[in-house]
N, C-alpha and C positions, 0 to 999 in steps of 0.2 A: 504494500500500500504506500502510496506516495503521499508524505503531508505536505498539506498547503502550502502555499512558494509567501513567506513573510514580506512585508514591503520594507520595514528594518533591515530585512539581509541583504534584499535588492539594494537599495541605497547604500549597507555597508560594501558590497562587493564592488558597486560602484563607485565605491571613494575610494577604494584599494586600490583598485585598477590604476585611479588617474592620477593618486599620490605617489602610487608603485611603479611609477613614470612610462605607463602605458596610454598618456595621453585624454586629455578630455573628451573626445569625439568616441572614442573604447568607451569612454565610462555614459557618454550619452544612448552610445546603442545599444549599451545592457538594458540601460532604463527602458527606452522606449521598447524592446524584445520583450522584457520582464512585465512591463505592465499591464499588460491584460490576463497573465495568469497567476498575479499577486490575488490576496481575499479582497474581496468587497471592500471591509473596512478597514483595509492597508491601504488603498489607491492613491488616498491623499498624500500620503510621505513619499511616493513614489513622483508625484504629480509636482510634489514643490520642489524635489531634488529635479525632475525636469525641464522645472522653469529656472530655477537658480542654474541649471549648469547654462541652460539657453541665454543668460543672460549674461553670463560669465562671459559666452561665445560672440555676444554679439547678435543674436538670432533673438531679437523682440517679438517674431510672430508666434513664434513655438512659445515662446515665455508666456508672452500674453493667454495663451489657451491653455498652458497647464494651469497656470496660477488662477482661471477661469472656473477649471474644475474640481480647483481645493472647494473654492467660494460655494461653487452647487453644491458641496456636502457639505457646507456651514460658511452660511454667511457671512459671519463676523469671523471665520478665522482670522490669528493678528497675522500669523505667516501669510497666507494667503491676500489678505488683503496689504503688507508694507509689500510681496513679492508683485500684485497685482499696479503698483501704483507706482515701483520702479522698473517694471518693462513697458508701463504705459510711456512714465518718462525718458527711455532707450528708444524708443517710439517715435519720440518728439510729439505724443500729444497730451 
């Protein structure tokens, strides 16, 4: 039996990778690979490690939609909403 893929692991394998000098674009396509087979209520740590790495990169669009779907599983997240309001400003709007 396979246990569910944590959104904690995802994220830490994700930081390994790019700390472990495999590069930030390694650690962005675990994420976005990983994400749809993390649980339900992991997706958001998965979500905001994929707009902080998009933002790191440079890539405001991808930013803007993860940080989009912390917000759908709770509006007032504070991550969700300081990450939502610094890819708007990477944006220039």
């Amino acid at each position: 039996m396979r246990v569910p893929e944590s959104g904690a692991l995802a994220v830490g394998r994700a930081r390994g990778l790019w700390h472990g000098g495999h590069g930030l674009e390694a650690a962005r396509t675990l994420l976005a690979d990983a994400r749809d087979g993390v649980r339900e209520e992991d997706r958001h740590l998965v979500d905001q490690a994929i707009g902080s790495y998009a933002w790191i990169a440079g890539d405001a669009a991808t930013a803007v939609a993860a940080y989009e779907r912390v917000l759908e599983r709770q509006a007032d997240d504070p991550n969700g909403l300081w990450g939502l309001a610094s890819a708007q400003a990477l944006a220039g709007n």
